[in-house]
VMD Tcl script that draws the C-alpha trace (Angstrom):
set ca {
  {123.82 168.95 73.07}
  {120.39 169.16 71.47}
  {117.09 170.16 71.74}
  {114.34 167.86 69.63}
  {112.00 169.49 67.86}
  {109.20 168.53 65.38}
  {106.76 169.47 62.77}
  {104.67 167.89 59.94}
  {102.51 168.37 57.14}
  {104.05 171.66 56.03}
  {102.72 171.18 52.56}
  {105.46 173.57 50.41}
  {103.78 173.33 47.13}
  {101.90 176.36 48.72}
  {104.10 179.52 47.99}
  {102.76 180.17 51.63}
  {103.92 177.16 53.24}
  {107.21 177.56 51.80}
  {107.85 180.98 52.69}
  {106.72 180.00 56.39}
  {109.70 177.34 56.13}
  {112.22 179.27 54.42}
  {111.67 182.04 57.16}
  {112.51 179.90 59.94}
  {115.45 181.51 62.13}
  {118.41 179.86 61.17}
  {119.98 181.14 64.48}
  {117.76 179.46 66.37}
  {117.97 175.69 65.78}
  {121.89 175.56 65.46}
  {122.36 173.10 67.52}
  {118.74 171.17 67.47}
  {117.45 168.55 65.48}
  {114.16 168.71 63.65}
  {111.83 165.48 63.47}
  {109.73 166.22 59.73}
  {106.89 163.38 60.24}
  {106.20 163.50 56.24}
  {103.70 165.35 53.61}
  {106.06 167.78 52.03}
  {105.26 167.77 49.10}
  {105.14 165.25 45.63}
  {107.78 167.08 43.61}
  {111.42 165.33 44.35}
  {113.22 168.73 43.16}
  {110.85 170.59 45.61}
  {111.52 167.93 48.41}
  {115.36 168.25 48.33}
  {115.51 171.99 48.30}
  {113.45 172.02 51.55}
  {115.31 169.42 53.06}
  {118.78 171.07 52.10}
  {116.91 174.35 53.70}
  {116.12 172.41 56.69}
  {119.01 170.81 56.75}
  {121.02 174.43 56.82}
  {119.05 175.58 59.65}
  {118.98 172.19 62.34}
  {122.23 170.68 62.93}
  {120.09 167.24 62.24}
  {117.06 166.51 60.35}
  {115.06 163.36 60.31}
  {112.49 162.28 58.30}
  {109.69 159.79 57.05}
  {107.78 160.30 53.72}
  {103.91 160.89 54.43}
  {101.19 159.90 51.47}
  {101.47 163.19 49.42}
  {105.18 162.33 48.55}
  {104.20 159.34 47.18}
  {101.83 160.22 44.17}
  {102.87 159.96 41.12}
  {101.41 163.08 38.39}
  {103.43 161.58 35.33}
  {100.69 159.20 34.24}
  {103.01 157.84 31.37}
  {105.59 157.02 34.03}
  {105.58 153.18 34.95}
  {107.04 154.02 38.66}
  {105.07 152.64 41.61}
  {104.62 154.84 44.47}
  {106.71 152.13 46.43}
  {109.49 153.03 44.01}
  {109.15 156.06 44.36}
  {109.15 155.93 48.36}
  {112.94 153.80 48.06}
  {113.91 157.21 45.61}
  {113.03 159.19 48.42}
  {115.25 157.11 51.18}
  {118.32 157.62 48.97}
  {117.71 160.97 48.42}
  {118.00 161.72 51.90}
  {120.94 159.64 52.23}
  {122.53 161.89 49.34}
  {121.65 165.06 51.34}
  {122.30 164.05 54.50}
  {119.20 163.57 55.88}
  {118.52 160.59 57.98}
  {115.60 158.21 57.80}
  {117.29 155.25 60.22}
  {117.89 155.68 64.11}
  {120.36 157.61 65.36}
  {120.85 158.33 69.35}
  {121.31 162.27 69.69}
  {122.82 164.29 73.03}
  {120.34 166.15 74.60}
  {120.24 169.61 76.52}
  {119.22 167.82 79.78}
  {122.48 165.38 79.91}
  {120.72 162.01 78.74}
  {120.99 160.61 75.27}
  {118.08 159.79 73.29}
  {117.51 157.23 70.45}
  {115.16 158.97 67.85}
  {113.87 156.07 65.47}
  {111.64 156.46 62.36}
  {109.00 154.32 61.85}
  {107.80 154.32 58.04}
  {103.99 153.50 57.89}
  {100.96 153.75 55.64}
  {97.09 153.60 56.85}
  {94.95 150.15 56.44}
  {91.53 151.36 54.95}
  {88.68 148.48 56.29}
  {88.32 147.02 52.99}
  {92.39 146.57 52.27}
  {93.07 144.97 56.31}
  {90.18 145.20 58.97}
  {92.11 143.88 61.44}
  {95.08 146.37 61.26}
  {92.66 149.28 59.78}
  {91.85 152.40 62.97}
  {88.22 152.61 60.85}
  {85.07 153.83 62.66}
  {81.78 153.27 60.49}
  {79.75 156.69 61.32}
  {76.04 156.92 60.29}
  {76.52 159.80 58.16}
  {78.99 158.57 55.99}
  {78.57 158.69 52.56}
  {80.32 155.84 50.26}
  {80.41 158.47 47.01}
  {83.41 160.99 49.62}
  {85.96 158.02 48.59}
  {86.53 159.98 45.26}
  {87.57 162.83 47.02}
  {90.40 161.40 48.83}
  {93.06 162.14 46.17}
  {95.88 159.07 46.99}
  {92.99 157.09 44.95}
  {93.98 158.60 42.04}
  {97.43 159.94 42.66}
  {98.92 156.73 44.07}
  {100.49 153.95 42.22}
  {101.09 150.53 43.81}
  {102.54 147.07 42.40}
  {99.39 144.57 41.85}
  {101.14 142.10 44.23}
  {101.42 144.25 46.97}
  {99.18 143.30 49.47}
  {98.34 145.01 52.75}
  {99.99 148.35 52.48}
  {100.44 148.90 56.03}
  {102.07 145.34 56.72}
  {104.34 146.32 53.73}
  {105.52 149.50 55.25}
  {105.59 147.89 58.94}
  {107.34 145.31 57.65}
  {110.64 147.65 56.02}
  {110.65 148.81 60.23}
  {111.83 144.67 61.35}
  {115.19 146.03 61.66}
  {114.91 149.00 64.19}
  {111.74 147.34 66.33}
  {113.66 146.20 68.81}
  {114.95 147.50 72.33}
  {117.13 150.17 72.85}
  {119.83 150.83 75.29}
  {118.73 154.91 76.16}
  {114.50 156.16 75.93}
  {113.14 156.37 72.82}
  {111.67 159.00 70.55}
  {109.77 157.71 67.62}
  {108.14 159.43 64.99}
  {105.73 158.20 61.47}
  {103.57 160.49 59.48}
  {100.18 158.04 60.01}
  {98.73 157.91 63.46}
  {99.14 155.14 65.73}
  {96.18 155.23 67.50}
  {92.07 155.57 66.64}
  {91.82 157.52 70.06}
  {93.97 160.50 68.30}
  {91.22 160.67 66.08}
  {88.76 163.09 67.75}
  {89.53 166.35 69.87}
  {89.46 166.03 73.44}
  {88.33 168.43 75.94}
  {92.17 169.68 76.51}
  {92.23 169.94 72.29}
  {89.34 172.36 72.12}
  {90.83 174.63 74.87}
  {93.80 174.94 73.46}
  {92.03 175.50 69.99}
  {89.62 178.60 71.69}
  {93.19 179.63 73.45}
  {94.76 179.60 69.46}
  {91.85 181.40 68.38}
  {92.26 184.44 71.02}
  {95.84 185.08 70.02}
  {94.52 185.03 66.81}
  {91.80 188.03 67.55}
  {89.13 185.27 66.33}
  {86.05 184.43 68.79}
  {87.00 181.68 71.31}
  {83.73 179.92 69.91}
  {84.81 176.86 67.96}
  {83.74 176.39 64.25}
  {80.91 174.17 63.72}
  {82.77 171.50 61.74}
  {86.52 170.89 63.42}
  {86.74 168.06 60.93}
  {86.42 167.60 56.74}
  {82.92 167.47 54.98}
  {79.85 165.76 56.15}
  {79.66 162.43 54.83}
  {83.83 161.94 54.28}
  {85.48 159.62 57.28}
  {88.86 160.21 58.01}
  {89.10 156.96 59.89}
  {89.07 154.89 56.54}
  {92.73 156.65 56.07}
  {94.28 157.57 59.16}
  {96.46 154.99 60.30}
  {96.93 151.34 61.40}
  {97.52 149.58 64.52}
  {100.61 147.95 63.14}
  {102.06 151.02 64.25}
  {101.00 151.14 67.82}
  {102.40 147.65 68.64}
  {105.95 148.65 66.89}
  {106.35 151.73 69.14}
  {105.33 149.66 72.29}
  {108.17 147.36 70.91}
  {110.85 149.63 70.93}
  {109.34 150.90 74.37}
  {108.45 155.15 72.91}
  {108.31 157.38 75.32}
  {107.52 160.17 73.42}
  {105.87 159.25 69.48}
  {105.39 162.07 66.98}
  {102.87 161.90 64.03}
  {101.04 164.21 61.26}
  {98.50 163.06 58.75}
  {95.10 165.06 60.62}
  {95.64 168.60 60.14}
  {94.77 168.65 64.03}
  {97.55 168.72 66.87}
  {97.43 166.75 69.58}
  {99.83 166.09 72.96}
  {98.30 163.88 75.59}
  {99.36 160.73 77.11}
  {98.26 157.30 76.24}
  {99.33 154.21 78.18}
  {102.31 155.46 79.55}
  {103.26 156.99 75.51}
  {103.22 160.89 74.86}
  {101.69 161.30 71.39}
  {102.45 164.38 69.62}
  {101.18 165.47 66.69}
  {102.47 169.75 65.73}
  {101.33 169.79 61.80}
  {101.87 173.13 59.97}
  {98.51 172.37 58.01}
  {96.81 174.64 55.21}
  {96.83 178.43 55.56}
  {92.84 178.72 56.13}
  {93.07 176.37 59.15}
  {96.15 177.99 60.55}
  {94.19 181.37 60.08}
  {91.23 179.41 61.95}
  {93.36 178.21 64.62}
  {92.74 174.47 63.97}
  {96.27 173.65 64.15}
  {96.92 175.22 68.01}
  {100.47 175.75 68.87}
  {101.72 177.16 65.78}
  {101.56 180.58 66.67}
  {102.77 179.62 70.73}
  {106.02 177.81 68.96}
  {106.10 180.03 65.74}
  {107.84 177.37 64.11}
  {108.72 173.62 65.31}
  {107.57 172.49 68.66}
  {110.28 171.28 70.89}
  {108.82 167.50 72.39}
  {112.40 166.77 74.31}
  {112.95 167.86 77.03}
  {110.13 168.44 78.07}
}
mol new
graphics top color blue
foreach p $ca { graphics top sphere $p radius 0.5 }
foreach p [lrange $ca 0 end-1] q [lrange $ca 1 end] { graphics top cylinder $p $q radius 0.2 }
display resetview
């Protein structure tokens, strides 16, 4: 019988980040599984270790790549970051880490499908339609060169929309299941996860206190003026796949900022580990309440 945890964004090519992991308490999670909702890091040798650690620690571990694992530094290589995404699915399958659904005995007696969804976002110019975009006022056209899967990414020429592409390798497991449903993708489902809510802030002030920080938020929660994260935070291709399969709960990363509220009858939970200097600002709330993993079943 397990517990589900999960956790994304944990970022190990910082010697911090990977220290954090590799100090989890192995005694803990012995029977659990862990839900890792992508961005570990862009090194393959680096990404098995951690999911062999991982794996040691939670008695399952599922996971779906996010958009740092898919850039591609060798600039002489001719891989695509699409091939490198299918390297990544059978390196999981050599270290026993699963990417397909799997129904999983839970602590409170019921038995729980927990299905992956793999997913990349739709910027407005690529596919309006499926893109979660908001044009702001203050944004600033030049902020596209900072956003580093324009240069680090790799895609065939005949690829297309890369969100439909990605929904489309989920056909198989968007269907109904037999027992509720957990799902879980790195990019968010939904524009409304977007911005902070009241709830978000308090629990941000309430991080900040444990923290010995002023309650007082800091005056940009977000990146740098002029950049809009809407361009590449999700699509809605992924919203109508976990209405589908009929979610309960949905876990995402992707935004540095955590989130649990309820949306149409869906939880949505996002628990990223994030960078060091917004842990140490108490952006990403929760971390120090679950100091580690947060557990999203049961309840």
């Amino acid at each position: 019988m397990a517990r589900i945890f999960a956790i994304s964004d944990i970022h190990v090519d910082h010697l911090v980040n990977k220290e954090w992991i590799q100090g989890l308490d192995c005694a803990r999670y012995t029977n659990d599984v862990l839900l890792l909702a992508g961005d570990v890091t862009d090194s393959l040798d680096l990404l098995k270790s951690t999911l062999e650690s991982l794996k040691a620690k939670f008695k399952e571990v599922f996971y779906v790549p996010g958009n740092h694992e898919l850039w591609i530094r060798d600039k002489s290589s001719s891989e695509t970051s699409v091939d490198k995404f299918h390297n990544i699915l059978k390196l999981c399958r050599r270290v026993g880490v699963r990417t397909d659904p799997q129904i999983v005995d839970t602590t409170d007696g019921k038995r729980v499908w927990i299905v992956p969804l793999f997913s990349w976002y739709a910027t407005p110019e690529e596919d309006r339609q499926d893109s979660l975009y908001v044009s702001g006022p203050s944004e600033d056209p030049s902020m596209k060169s900072l956003w580093m899967d324009n240069h680090m990414c790799r895609w065939p020429a005949d690829i297309g929309s890369r969100s439909k592409y990605f929904g489309k390798l989920n056909e198989d497991r968007v269907h109904a299941y037999d027992a509720p449903v957990i799902s879980f993708s790195h990019f968010l489902p939904r524009v409304e996860l977007i911005r902070a809510e009241e709830e978000d802030t308090r629990c941000v002030s309430e991080e900040r206190r444990t923290l010995g920080l002023s309650a007082e938020m800091p005056k940009r929660q977000g990146a740098m003026a002029g950049f809009n994260f809407t361009r590449y935070a999700g699509c809605k291709t992924l919203d109508q796949q976990i209405r589908e399969i009929g979610s309960q709960v949905h876990v995402h990363g992707h935004q540095h900022r955590n989130r649990d509220r309820v949306i149409d009858g869906v939880r949505y939970i996002s628990h990223c580990l994030g960078y060091k200097k917004e842990r140490d600002e108490g952006l990403t709330y929760g971390i120090t309440q679950w100091k580690g993993p947060k557990q999203v079943w049961p309840n």
